[in-house]
Residue frames relative to the residue before (quaternion, step in Angstrom):
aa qw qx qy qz dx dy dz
X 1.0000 0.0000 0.0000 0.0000 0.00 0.00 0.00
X 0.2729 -0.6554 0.6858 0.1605 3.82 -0.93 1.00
X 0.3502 -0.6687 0.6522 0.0696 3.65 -0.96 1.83
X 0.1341 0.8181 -0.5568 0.0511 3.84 -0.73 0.67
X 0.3015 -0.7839 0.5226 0.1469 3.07 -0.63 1.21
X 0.2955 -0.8229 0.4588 0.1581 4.08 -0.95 0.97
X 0.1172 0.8386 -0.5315 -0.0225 4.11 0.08 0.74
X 0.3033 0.6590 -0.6493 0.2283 3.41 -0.43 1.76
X 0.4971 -0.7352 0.4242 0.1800 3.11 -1.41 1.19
X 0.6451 0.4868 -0.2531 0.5318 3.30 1.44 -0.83
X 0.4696 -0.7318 0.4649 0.1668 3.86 -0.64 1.62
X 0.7729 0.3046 -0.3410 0.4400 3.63 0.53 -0.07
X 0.5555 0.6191 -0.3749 0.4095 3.14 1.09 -0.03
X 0.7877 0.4085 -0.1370 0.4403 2.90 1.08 -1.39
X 0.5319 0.3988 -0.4688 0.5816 3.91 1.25 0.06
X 0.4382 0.6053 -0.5301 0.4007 4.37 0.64 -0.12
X 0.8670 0.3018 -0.1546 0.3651 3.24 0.75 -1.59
X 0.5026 0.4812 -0.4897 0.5254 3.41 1.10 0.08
X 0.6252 0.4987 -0.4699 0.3736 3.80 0.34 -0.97
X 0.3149 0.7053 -0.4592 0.4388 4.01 1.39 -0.91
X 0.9757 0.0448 -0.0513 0.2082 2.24 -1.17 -1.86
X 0.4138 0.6429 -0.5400 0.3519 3.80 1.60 -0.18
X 0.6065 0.4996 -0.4598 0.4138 4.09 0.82 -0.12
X 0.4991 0.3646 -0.5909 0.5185 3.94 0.57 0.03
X 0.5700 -0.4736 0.6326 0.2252 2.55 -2.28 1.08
X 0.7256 0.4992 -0.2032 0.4279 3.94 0.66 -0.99
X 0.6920 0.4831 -0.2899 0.4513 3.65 1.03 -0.75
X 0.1814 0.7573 -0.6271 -0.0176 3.89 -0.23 0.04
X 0.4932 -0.7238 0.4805 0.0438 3.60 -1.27 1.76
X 0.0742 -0.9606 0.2620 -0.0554 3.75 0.49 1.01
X 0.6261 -0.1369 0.0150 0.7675 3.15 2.15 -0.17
X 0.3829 -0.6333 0.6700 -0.0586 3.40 -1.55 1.31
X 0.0939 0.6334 -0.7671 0.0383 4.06 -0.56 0.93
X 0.4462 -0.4309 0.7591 0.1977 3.33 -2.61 0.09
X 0.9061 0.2941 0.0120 0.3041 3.30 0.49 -1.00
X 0.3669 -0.7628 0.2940 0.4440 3.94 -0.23 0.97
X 0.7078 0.5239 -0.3587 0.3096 3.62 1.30 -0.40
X 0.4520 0.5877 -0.4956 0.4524 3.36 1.80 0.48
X 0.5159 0.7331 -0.4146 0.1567 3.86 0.90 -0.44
X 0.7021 0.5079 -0.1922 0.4607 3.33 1.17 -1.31
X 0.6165 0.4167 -0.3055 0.5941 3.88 1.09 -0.36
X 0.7953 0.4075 -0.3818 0.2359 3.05 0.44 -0.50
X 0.3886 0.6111 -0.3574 0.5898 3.51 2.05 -0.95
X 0.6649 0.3951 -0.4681 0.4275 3.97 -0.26 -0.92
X 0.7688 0.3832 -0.3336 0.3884 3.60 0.50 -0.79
X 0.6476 0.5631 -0.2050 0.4706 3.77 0.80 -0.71
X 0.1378 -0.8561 0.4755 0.1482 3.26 1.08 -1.03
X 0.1344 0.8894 -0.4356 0.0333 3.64 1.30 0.96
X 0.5281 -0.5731 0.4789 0.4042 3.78 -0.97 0.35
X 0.7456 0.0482 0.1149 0.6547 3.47 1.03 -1.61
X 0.3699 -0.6832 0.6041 0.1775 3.56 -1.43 1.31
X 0.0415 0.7582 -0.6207 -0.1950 3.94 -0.80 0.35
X 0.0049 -0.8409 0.5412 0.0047 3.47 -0.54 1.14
X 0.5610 -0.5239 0.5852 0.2613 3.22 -1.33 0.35
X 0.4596 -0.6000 0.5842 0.2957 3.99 -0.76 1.37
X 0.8776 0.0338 -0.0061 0.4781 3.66 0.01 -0.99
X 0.1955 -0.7909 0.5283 -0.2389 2.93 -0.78 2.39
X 0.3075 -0.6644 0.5669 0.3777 3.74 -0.40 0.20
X 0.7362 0.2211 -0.4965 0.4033 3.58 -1.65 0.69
X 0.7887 -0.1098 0.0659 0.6013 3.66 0.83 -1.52
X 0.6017 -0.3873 0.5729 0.3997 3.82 -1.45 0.95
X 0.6489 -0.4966 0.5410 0.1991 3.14 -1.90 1.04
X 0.8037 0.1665 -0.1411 0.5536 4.23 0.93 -0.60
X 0.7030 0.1969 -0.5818 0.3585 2.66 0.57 1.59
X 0.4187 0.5740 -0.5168 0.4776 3.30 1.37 0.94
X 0.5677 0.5767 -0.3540 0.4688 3.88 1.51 -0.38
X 0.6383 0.4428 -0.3078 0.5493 3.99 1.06 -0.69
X 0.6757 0.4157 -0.3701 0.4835 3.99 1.08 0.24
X 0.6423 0.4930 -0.2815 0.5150 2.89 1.46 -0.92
X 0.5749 0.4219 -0.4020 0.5743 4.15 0.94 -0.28
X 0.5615 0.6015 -0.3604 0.4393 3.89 0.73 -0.37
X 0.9103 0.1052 -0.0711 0.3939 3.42 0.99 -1.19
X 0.5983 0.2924 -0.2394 0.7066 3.09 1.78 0.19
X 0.0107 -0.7772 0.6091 0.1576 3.78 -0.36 0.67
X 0.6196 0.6120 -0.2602 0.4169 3.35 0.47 -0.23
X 0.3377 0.6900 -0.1738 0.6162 3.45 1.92 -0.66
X 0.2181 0.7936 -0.5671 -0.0324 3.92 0.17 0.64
X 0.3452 -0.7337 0.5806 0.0735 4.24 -0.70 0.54
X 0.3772 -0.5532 0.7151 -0.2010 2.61 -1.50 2.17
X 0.1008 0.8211 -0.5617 0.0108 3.39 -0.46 0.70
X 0.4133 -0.7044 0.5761 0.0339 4.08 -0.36 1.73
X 0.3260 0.6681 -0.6658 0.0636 3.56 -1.07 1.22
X 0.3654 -0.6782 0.5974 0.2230 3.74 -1.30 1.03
X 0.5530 0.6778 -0.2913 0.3872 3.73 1.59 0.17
X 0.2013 -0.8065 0.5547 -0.0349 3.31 1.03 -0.91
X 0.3668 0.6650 -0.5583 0.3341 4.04 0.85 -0.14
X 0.6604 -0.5984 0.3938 0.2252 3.54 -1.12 0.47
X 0.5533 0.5931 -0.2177 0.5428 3.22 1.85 -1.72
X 0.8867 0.2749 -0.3006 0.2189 3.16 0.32 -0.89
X 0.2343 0.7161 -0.4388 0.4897 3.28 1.89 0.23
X 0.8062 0.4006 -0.1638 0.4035 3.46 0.36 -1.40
X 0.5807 0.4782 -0.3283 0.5713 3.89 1.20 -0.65
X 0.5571 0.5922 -0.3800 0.4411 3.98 0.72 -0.58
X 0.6577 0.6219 -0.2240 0.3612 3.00 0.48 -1.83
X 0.7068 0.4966 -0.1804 0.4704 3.41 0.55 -2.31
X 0.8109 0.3802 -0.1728 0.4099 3.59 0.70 -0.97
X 0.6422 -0.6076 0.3130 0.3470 3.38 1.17 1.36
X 0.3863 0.6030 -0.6535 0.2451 4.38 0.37 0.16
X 0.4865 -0.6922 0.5104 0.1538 2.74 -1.15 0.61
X 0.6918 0.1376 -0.0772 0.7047 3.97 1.27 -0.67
X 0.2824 0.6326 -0.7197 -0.0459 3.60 -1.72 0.16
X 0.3252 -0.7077 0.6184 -0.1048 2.99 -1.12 1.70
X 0.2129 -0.7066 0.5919 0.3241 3.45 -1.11 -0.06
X 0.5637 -0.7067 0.3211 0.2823 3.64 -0.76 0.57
X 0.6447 0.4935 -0.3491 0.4679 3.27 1.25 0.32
X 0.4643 0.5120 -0.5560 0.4617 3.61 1.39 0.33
X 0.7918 -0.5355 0.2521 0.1508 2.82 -2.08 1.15
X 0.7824 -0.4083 0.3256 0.3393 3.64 -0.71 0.69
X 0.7463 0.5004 -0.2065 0.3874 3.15 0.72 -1.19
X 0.5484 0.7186 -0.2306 0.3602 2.72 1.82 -1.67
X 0.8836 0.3057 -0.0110 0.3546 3.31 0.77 -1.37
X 0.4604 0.5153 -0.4775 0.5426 2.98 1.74 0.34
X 0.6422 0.5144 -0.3275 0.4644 3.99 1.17 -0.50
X 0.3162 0.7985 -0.3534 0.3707 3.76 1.68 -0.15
X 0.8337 0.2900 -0.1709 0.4378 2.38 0.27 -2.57
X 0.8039 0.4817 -0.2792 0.2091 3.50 0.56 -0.84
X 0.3453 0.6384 -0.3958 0.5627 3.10 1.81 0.63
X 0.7877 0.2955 -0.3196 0.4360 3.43 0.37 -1.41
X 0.2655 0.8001 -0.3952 0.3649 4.10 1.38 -0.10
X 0.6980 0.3701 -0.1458 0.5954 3.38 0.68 -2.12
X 0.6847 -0.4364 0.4559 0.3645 3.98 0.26 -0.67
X 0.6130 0.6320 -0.4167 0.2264 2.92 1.09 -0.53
X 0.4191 -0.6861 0.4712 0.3627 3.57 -0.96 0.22
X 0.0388 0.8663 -0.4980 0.0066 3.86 -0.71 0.76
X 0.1782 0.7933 -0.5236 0.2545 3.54 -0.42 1.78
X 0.4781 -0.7865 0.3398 0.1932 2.77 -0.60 1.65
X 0.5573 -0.6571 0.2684 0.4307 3.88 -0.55 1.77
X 0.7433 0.5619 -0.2190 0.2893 3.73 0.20 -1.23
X 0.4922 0.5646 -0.3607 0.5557 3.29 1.56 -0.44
X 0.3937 0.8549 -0.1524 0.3015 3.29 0.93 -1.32
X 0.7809 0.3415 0.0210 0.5227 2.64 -0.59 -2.41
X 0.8031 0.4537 -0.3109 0.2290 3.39 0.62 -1.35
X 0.6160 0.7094 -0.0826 0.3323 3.17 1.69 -0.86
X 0.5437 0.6682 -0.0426 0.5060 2.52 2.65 -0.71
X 0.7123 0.3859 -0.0280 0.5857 2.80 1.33 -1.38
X 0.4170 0.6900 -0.3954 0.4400 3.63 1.31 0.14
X 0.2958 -0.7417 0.5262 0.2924 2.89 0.08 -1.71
X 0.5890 -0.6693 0.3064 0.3335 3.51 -0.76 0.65
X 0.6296 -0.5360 0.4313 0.3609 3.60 -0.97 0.06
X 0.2639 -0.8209 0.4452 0.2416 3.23 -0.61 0.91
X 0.4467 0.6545 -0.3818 0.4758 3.38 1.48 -0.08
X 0.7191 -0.4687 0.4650 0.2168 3.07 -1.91 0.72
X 0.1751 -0.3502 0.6537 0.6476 4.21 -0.68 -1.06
X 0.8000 0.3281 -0.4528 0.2176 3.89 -0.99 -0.73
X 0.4460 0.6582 -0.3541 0.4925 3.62 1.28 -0.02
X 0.7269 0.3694 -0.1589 0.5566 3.15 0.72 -1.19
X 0.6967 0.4828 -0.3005 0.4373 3.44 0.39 -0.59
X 0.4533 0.5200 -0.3694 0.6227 3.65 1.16 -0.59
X 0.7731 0.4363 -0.2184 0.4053 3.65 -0.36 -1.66
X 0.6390 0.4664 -0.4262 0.4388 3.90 0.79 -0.27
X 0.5673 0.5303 -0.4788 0.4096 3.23 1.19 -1.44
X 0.4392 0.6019 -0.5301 0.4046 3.83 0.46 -1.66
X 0.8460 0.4280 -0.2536 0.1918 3.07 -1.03 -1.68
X 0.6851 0.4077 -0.3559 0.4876 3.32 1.22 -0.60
X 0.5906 -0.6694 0.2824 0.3512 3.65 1.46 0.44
X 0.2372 0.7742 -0.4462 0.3812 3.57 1.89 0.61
X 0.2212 -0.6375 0.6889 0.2648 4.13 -0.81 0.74
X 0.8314 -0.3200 0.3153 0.3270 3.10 -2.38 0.64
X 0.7394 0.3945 -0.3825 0.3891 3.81 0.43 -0.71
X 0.7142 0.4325 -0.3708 0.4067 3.49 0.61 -0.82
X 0.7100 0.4612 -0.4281 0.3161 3.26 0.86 -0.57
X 0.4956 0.7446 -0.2251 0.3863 3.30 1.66 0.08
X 0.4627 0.7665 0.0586 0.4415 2.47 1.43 -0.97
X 0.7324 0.3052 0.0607 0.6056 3.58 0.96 -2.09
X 0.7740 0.2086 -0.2724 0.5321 3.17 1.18 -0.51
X 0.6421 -0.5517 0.4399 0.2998 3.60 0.34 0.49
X 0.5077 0.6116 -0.4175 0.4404 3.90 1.05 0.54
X 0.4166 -0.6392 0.5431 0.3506 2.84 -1.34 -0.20
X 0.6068 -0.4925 0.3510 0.5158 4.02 -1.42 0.60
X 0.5943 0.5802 -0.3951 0.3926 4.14 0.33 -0.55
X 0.7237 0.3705 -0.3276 0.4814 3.42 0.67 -1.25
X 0.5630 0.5320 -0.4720 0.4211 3.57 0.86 -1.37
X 0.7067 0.4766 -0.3748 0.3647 4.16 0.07 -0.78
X 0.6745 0.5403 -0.2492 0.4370 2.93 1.06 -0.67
X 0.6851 0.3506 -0.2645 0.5812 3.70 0.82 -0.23
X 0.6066 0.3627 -0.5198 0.4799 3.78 1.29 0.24
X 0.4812 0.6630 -0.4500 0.3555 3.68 1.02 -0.08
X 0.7610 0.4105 -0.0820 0.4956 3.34 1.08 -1.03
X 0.4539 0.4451 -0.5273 0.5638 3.36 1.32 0.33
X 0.4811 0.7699 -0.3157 0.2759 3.72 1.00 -0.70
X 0.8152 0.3380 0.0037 0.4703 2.34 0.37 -1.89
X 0.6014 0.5828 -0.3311 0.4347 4.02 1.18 -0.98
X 0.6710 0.4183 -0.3133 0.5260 3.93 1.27 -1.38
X 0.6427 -0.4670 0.4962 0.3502 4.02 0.54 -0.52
X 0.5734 0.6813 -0.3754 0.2572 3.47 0.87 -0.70
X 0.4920 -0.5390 0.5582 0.3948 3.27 -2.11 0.03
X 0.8519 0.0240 0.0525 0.5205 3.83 0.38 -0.53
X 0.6445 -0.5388 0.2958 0.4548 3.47 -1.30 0.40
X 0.3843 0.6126 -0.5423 0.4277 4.18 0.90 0.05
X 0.7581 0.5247 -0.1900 0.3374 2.98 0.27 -1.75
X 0.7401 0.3769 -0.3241 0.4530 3.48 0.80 -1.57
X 0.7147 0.4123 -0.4073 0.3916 4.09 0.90 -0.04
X 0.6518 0.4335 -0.5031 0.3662 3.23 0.74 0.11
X 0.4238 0.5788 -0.4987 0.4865 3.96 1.45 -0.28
X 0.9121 0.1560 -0.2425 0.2915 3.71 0.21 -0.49
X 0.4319 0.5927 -0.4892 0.4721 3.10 1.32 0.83
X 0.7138 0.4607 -0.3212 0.4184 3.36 1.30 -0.60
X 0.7517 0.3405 -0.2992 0.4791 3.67 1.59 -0.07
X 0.7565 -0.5010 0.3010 0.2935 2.98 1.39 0.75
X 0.5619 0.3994 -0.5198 0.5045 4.10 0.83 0.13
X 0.8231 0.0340 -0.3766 0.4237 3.84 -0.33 0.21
């Protein structure tokens, strides 16, 4: 049996896909989160073969709950579920070692054959994402650029996000200046919706 842990925030979605995959004889659904910072406690406790997570999670994004979750579970391999499809994040997945990214509208079948691909080791990403992710281009942002600029995005001010990351408020401005200045933008609205809309955070 392939032990798989299920992280989706949206409640009908996520009982659809457990009801899925509870129909493979081989697949068996062992813990259910809402949230990316429930992933890592919850895998230590479950002990999943393969994490499927939703890319965009409330508390933490789906790939960067997968670089904590390869930190504390190596063995713990990650399927990563996006209804986005954005190019960046094809390309931020990749860099960050996942091992599958699927979009969430391929067939059932598709993704019950995912998990049990990404199980053996294999790596499984769907070509066009790829190609597209290729032909995109990298992020001009930093990871701490980007990481700052998510916190932003979730509408956090300079101290808290300072705070979560262990910085100070000066430095934290200082890497939203330079997300600023790296995306082209007029202001720090501007520089998160340019990269939410191409995909680096």
């Amino acid at each position: 049996m392939i032990s798989v842990l299920l992280a989706e925030d949206m409640h009908m979605i996520r009982a659809a896909l457990s009801a899925l995959l509870r129909l493979e004889p081989d697949i068996d659904v062992v813990a259910e989160v809402t949230r990316g910072d429930e992933i890592v406690p919850a895998a230590l406790r479950s002990r999943p073969d393969v994490a499927v997570l939703d890319i965009d999670l409330p508390g933490v994004d789906g790939i960067t709950a997968s670089v904590e979750l390869r930190e504390k579970l190596p063995g713990c391999r990650v399927l990563v579920l996006t209804a986005m499809g954005q190019p960046g994040q094809v390309r931020r997945a990749l860099n960050s070692g996942i091992e599958a990214f699927l979009v969430k509208d391929a067939p059932g079948d598709r993704l019950a054959d995912a998990i049990r691909r990404t199980a053996q080791g294999l790596r499984v990403l769907d070509p066009e994402l790829v190609a597209a992710a290729v032909e995109y281009g990298a992020s001009p942002l930093t990871l701490r650029e980007a990481t700052v600029l998510r916190e932003a995005a979730r509408g956090a001010p300079a101290e808290e996000i300072a705070r979560r990351l262990h910085l100070s408020p000066g430095t934290v401005r200082n890497y939203l200046t330079g997300a600023i200045t790296r995306t082209g933008a007029r202001n720090t609205i501007d520089a998160i919706r340019i990269a939410q809309d191409a995909g680096w955070i």
